[in-house]
C-alpha positions in Angstrom: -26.7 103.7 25.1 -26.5 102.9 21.2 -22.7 102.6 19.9 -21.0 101.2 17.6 -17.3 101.2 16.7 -16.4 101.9 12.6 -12.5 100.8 11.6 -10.8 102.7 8.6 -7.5 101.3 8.3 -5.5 102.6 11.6 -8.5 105.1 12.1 -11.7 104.5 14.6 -14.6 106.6 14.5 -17.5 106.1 16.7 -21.5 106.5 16.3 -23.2 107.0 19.8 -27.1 107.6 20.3 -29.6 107.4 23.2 -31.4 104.8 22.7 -34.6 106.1 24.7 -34.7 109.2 22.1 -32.7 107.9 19.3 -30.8 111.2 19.5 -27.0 110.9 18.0 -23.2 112.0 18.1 -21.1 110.8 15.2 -17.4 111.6 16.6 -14.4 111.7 14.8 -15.7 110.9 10.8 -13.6 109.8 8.0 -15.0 111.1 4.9 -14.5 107.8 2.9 -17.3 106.2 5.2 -19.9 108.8 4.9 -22.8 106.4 3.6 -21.3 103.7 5.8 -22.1 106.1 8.9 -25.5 106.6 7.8 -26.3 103.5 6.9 -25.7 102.4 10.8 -27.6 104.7 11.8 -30.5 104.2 9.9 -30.2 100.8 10.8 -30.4 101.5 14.5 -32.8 103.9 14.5 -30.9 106.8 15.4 -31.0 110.7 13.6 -27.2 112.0 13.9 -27.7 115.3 15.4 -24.1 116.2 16.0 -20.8 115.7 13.8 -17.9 116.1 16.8 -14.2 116.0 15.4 -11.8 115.8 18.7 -9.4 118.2 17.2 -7.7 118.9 13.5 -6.6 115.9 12.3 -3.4 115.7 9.6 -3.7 112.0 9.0 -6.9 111.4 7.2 -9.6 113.8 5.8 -12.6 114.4 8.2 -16.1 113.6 7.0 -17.7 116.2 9.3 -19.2 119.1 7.3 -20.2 117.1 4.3 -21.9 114.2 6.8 -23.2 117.3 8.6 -24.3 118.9 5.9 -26.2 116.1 4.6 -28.1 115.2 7.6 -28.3 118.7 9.1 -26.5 118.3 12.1 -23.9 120.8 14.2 -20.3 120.0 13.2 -18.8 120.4 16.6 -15.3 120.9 18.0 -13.0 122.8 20.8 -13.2 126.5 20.6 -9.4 126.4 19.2 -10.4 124.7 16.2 -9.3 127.3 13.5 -12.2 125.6 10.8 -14.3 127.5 9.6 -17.0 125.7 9.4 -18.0 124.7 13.0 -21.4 125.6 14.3 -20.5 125.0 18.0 -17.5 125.2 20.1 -17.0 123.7 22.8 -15.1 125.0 25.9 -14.0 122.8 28.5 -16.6 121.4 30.6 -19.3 122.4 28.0 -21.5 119.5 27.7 -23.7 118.0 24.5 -27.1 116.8 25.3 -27.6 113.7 23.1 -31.3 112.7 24.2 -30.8 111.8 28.2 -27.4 111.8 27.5 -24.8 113.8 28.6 -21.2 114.1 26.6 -18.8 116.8 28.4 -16.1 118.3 26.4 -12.5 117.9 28.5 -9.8 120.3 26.8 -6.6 118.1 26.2 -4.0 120.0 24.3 -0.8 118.5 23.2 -1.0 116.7 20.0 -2.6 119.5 18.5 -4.3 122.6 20.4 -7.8 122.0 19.5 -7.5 118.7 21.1 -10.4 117.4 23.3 -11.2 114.2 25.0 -15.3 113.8 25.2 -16.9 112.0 28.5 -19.7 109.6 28.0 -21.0 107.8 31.4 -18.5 104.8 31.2 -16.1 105.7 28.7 -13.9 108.7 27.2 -13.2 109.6 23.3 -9.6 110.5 23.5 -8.9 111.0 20.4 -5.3 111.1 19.4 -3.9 112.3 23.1 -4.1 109.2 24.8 -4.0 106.0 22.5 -4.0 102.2 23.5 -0.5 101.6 24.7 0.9 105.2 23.1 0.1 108.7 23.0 -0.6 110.8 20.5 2.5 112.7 18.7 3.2 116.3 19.6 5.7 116.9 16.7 2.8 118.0 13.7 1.5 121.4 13.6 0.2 123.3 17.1 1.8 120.3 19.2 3.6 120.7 22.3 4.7 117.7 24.6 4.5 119.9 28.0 0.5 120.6 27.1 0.3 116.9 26.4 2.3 116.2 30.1 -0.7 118.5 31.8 -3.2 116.6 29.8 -2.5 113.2 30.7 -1.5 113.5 34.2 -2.9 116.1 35.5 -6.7 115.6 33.5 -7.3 112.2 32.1 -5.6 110.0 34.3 -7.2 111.3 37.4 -10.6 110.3 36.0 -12.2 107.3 36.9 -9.6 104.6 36.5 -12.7 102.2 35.4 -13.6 104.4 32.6 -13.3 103.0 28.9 -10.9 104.6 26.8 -11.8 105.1 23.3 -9.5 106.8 21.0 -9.1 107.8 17.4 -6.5 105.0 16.0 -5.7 101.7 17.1 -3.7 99.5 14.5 -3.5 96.3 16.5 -7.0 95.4 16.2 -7.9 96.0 20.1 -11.5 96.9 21.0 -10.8 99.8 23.6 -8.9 99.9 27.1 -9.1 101.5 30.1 -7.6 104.4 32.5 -6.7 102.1 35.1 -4.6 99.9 32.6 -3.3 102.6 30.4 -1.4 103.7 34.0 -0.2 100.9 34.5 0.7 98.9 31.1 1.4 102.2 28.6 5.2 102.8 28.2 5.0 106.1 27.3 2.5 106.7 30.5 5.8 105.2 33.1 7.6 108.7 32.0 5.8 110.3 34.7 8.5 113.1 35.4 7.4 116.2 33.6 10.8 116.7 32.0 11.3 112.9 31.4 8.2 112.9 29.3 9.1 115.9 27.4 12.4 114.5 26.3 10.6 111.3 25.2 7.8 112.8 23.2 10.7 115.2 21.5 12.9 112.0 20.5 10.6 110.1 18.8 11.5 111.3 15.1 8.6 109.7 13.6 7.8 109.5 9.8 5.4 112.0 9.0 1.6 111.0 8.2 1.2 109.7 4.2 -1.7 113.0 3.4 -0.4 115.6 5.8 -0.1 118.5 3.8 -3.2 118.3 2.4 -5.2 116.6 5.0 -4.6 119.5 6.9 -5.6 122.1 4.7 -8.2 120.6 3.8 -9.6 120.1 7.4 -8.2 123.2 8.4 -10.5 125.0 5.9 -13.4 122.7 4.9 -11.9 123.1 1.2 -11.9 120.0 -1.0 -8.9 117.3 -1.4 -7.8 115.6 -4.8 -9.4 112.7 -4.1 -12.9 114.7 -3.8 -12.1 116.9 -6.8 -11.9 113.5 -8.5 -14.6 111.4 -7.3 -17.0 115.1 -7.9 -15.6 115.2 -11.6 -15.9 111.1 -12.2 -19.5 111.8 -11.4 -20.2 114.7 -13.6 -19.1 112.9 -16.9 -19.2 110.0 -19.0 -16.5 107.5 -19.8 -15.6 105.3 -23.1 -13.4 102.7 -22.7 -10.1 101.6 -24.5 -11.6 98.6 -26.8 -14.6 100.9 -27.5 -12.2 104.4 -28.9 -10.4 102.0 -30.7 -13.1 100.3 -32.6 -14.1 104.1 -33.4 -11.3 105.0 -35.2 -10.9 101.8 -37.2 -14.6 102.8 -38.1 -12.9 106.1 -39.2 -16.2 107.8 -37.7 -15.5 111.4 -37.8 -18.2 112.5 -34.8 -15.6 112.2 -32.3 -12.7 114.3 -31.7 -10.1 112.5 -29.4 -8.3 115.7 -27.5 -5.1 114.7 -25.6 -4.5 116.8 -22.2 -1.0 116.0 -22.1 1.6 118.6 -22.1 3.3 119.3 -25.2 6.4 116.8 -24.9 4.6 114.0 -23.9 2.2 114.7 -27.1 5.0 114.9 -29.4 6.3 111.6 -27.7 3.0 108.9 -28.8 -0.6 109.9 -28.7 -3.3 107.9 -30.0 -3.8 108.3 -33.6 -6.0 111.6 -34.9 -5.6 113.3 -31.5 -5.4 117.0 -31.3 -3.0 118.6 -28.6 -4.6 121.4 -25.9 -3.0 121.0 -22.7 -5.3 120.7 -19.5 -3.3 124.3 -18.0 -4.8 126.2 -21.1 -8.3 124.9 -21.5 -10.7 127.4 -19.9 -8.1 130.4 -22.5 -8.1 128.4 -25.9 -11.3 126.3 -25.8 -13.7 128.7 -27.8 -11.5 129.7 -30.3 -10.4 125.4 -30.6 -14.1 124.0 -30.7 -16.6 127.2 -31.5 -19.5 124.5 -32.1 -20.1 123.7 -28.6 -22.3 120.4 -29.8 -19.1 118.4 -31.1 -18.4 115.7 -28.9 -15.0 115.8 -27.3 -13.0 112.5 -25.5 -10.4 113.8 -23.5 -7.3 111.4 -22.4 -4.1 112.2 -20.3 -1.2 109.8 -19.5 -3.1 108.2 -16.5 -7.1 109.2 -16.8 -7.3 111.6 -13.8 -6.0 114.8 -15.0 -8.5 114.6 -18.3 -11.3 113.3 -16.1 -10.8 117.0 -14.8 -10.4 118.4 -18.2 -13.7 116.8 -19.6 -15.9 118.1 -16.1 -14.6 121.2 -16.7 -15.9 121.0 -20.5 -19.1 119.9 -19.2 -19.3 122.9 -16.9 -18.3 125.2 -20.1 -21.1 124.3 -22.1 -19.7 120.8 -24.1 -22.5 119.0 -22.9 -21.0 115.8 -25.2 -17.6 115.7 -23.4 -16.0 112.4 -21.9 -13.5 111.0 -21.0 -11.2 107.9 -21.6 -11.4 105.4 -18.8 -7.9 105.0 -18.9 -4.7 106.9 -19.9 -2.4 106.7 -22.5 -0.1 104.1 -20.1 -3.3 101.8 -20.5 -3.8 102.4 -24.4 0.3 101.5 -24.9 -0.3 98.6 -22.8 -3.1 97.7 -24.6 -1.5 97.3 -27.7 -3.3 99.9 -29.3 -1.4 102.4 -32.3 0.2 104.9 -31.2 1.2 108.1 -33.4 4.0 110.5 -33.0 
């Protein structure tokens, strides 16, 4: 067996490959790390052949259909997954065949009800059920302690008590654990009365995870975050920094027209000298009739740089082949120094 162990932060994904065939399973991706996964695998040989998310996560964006889609692989999860964009589903005791190996699905319910734990000759990928010296919370959407009770007890912990566990977070820097262990040394896992448990897991009034609105959506639906909207835009466009706008206008050259994305009261309240005023929420409705000549070259700016890195992709897309943007915001240009207008 091939594997290696990738740490994001709190969150562990997992590249595992037959070595014979050089077959592979990515489990569990975080989209921030998608050239890091390939990367390893090129390194070791191995052709990803299956992107496997252990259930809908609400703490971190998964990587799996862009990864997948990349290397054309099968995203992969439990038939209750409700994203759309899964290729196989497993039910449980449905197996993968990585090469000559063998990786059985085990339907674990209770943090959320997609939830699956994947077998692996010596180990398990537990995901977020059962977690070194915790379990996974059943207070997020589609959790339910008395599914997580019937997972742990009466599923994983009658496996093997030898058998590696593997799951999706570990924040204390451990390197995996075992069944036999986790029985005896995880707190949560000495609550072994149903109803016990089930009171425990409902009084743990946790802070909710930092993305989970949006995590969820966007895993939920294989739509695009923010952050992707932003990186996708940052890519699409060209950038002029602070020193080099400014040295324009004190050049008075007139081939640039400096448009501020900004809503009408923070326009009125300082904008770099010479700017005209369009807001981003009425750009698409106003730009023809604003710039008919769709050859001038436009610099868009907003109060921090995201919102007009937006503004000048979506000029780019229009037509404006010359927009760009202003690395920076109009926070950096006042801190800078720089004239401001009003």
């Amino acid at each position: 067996m091939v594997f290696e162990t990738i740490q994001v932060g709190g969150c562990r994904s997992y590249l595992i490959g037959c070595a014979d065939t050089c077959a592979a399973a990515l489990i569990d991706p975080e989209i921030s790390q998608i050239d890091r996964y390939r990367g390893l695998a090129a390194r070791d040989g191995l052709v990803i052949r299956y992107v496997v998310d252990t259930h809908t996560h609400a703490d971190h964006f998964s990587g799996a259909r862009e990864i997948a889609g990349a290397l054309g692989a099968k995203v992969v999860m439990n038939r209750d997954s409700p994203a759309p964009y899964v290729d196989m589903r497993l039910d449980d005791g449905d197996m993968l065949l990585i090469g000559h190996m063998r990786l059985q699905a085990m339907h674990t319910p209770g943090h959320t009800a997609d939830s699956m734990t994947l077998l692996a000759e010596d180990r398990i990928f537990t995901g977020d059920t059962l977690l070194i010296g915790g379990t996974g919370r059943t207070d997020l959407p589609t959790g339910d302690p008395e599914a997580l009770y019937d997972s742990l007890f009466n599923k994983i912990l009658k496996l093997d008590p030898a058998l590696g566990v593997y799951p999706a977070h570990e924040y204390k820097g451990r390197e995996s654990t075992t069944i036999g262990r986790e029985i005896v040394d995880n707190p949560r896992l000495q609550k072994r009365d149903r109803t016990e448990f089930v009171a425990m897991m409902r009084e743990l009034n946790l802070s909710a995870p930092t993305h989970l609105t949006e995590a969820l959506r966007v895993n939920m639906s294989g739509k695009k975050s923010v952050a992707q909207l932003l990186a996708e835009a940052s890519s699409a466009v060209p950038f002029v920094g602070l020193g080099e706008l400014s040295q324009r206008l004190e050049r008075r050259e007139n081939d640039l027209i400096v448009l501020d994305v900004r809503e009408r009261d923070a326009f009125e309240a300082g904008h770099i000298p010479g700017a005209r005023w369009l807001p981003r929420g009425q750009l698409e409705l106003r730009v023809n009739e604003t710039f008919p000549d769709p050859t001038v070259r436009i610099l868009t700016y907003c109060e921090f740089g995201k919102i007009s890195t937006l503004a000048a992709a979506t000029l780019q897309s229009l037509g404006f082949t010359r927009a760009v943007a202003l690395d920076g915001g109009m926070t950096a240009w006042r801190e800078g120094g720089y004239p401001v207008e009003t």
